[in-house]
Each structure stands twice: as structure tokens, then as C-alpha cells.
C-alpha angles and dihedrals in degrees: 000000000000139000097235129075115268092249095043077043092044103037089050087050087059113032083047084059100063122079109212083248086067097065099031099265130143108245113211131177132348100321103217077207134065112222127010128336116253080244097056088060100052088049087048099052094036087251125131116251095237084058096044088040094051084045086064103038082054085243089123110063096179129038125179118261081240095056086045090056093045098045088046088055089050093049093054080234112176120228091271098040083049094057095047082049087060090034091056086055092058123104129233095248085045093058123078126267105218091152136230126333093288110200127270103281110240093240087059091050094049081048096062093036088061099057097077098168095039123072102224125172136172117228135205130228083258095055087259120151100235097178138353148189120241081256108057078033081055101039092059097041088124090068120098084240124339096230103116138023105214095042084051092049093046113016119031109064100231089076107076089060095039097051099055096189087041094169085057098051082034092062091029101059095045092045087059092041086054097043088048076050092057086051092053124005097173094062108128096191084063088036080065104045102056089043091053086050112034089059086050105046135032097206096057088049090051103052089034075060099059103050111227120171127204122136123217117288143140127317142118132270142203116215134165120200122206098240101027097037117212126029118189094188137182114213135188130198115219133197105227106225103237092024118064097174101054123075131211104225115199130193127198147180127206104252117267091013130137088247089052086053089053100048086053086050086050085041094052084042102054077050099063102073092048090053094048088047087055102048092052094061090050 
């Protein structure tokens, strides 16, 4: 994923993405660098150049919480980028062991089933779908196989037209794989994942590049689906209690909408096979 270390990655991303005008600094003369020099931060966060540049250079294991807060202001670095900032310092032996992706509880999976008019699927660390109702089965029946989110956003074709703003699910699906990878940079699964991709698409290698951080919330979406057309959709993440690394995805319609229309015409679809199948055993 990188020769360097994840805080020295993670601390030159950053520090590449500020202009000396963002953080109040005179800019003179052609910069051989983008971004801030490795000086400028230290000045900025009141640490000597040697220390910030052996922060980089993963020559300085463990940093103060003070020197944490301080880099982070001087790296303009929002609530959730300065926590994966803290989160990269930890040790192995300092980071939860919550074990491997356990699989989806049956009570979580009664749960979805239940749920015939709303899409609803569990993820994985690694953006995996782990488990899924007919409706969100239904919902991404134009993908190749629906096994796997980022892959469905950069790799598979069907993406592109089913993701209508494509550059903000683009941003917003590597910013959550990178934020499950501060929780647990030794995750191999991940490990896979953006090695898979970045070989396959540029534009996964050029966002996993920059570092942004942002977990999955709440927003809404514009989809289109092959055979319903256009979906204006709500959506919510969930921790799953017990399982910390997997996340409940929900998708909802405002009611007597055309989306809500749409989601009963995919509903009566994913049906039709169950009730030929039935017939036929009749």
C-alpha cells in the first residue's frame, strides 16, 4: 500500500494539501514542493523541525497527545482526520481486538428480511457486503455481483450510471475505506482490497493518495436502476452492537414518492422468481 509508515502517509497527504495562504503564511518564490514545507509545520505546531521531520520519516513512534493536538491545528485537521491522526499512533497491542469479520448475527439478518419496502445491507471494514435483504439484492441487480461497494463504485461498469453523482460516491467510499484502515492498519482483508483496486483503477489510486477521512453517516443519495429508473434516496450507518466493524446500511424513500413507487416495482421484481419457482413445484 505504501513504503512509508501510515502516520509519516498520512501526515505528507496533509500537510501536501495546504497552500501557505491556508494557514496565514507569506508565500515567496517557485515552491519544488506542493503543499507546505515539513518546516512550516513544525513552526506551525511550536515543534522543532528534526522531531516533525522524524514524525514523518516514522523515526518517532510516540508523540504526546499534546504534540498530536498541535500538529492536527496546524494541519487544519477537522474532529474525525484528528482522531485517525491519534488512532495511527497507537500500537498493536494499544488497538482493540474485536477478531476477525464474524459473520452477520441471525437476529440482524431477521431483522433486514423483515424490512420488505426498505433496502437494508451490512458492510464490512473493507466495504464488503457481508449480508442483504431481496430489496437492496434487488436494488443492485445491474452490478456484475453485489459483493463489494468499492469495487461496485470503480471497477464493475454499471457504476458510473448507477451512481448519478459518481465523483461524490467516488470521494465518499474511499474516505470511509480509509477511515475502517485507521482502526486497523494491519487489516489484511483492506490490505486486499486497495491493492486489487488501486491496480485496476486510477482514480481509486489517486483519492486513496490523498488521505481523506470521513466514516459512513447520513446523507442522501441519487441512484438510477436499469429497470425503475431514478431513485432520490435517504440513507443511515449503523454500529452493529457486538460488532463494531460491521456497519447496518439503510435505505429509505420519502413516503408516496416516486422512489417509494419504485422500491414496491423492485420489490414485486425480486418476487418473481420465488413465485415461478413455486409454481413450478406445484
Amino acid at each position: 500500500m505504501s513504503n512509508g509508515t501510515p502516520l509519516g502517509d498520512f501526515l505528507r497527504a496533509r500537510r501536501e494539501a495546504l497552500k501557505p495562504q491556508d494557514v496565514g503564511l507569506p508565500e515567496y518564490g517557485r515552491r519544488r514542493v506542493p503543499g507546505l514545507r515539513r518546516e512550516e509545520v513544525a513552526l506551525l505546531a511550536g515543534v522543532s523541525s528534526d522531531y516533525y521531520i522524524r514524525l514523518e520519516q516514522g523515526r518517532e513512534n510516540s508523540p504526546s497527545p499534546q504534540v498530536l493536538e498541535a500538529v492536527a491545528q496546524a494541519l487544519k485537521l477537522d474532529a474525525e482526520s484528528a482522531d485517525h491522526l491519534n488512532r495511527l499512533c497507537l500500537t498493536p497491542s494499544q488497538r482493540p481486538h474485536e477478531g476477525g469479520e464474524a459473520e452477520v448475527s441471525t437476529q440482524l439478518l431477521q431483522l433486514m428480511d423483515g424490512w420488505e419496502h426498505t433496502p437494508a445491507f451490512v458492510l464490512g471494514p473493507a466495504l464488503d457486503i457481508l449480508a442483504g435483504n431481496s430489496l437492496a439484492t434487488a436494488l443492485h441487480s445491474g452490478f456484475d455481483a453485489f459483493d463489494n461497494l468499492a469495487r461496485n463504485v470503480f471497477v464493475d461498469p454499471a457504476g458510473r450510471e448507477f451512481y448519478q453523482e459518481w465523483d461524490r460516491a467516488a470521494h465518499s467510499c474511499v474516505a470511509e475505506l480509509r477511515a475502517a484502515y485507521g482502526h486497523d492498519p494491519e487489516s489484511a482483508r483492506i490490505a486486499e482490497v486497495v491493492e486489487e483496486l488501486s491496480a485496476e483503477s486510477e482514480e481509486f489510486a489517486g483519492l486513496w493518495r490523498l488521505h481523506d477521512v470521513k466514516s459512513k453517516s447520513q446523507e442522501g443519495k441519487h441512484l438510477k436502476h436499469p429497470d425503475v429508473g431514478d431513485l432520490h434516496i435517504a440513507f443511515a450507518a449503523f454500529t452493529v452492537n457486538g460488532a463494531p466493524h460491521q456497519q447496518l446500511v439503510v435505505y429509505q424513500a420519502e413516503p408516496a414518492s416516486p422512489t417509494a413507487a419504485a422500491f414496491e416495482t423492485l420489490r414485486a421484481l425480486a418476487a418473481e422468481p420465488k413465485k415461478a419457482g413455486a409454481n413450478a413445484n406445484t
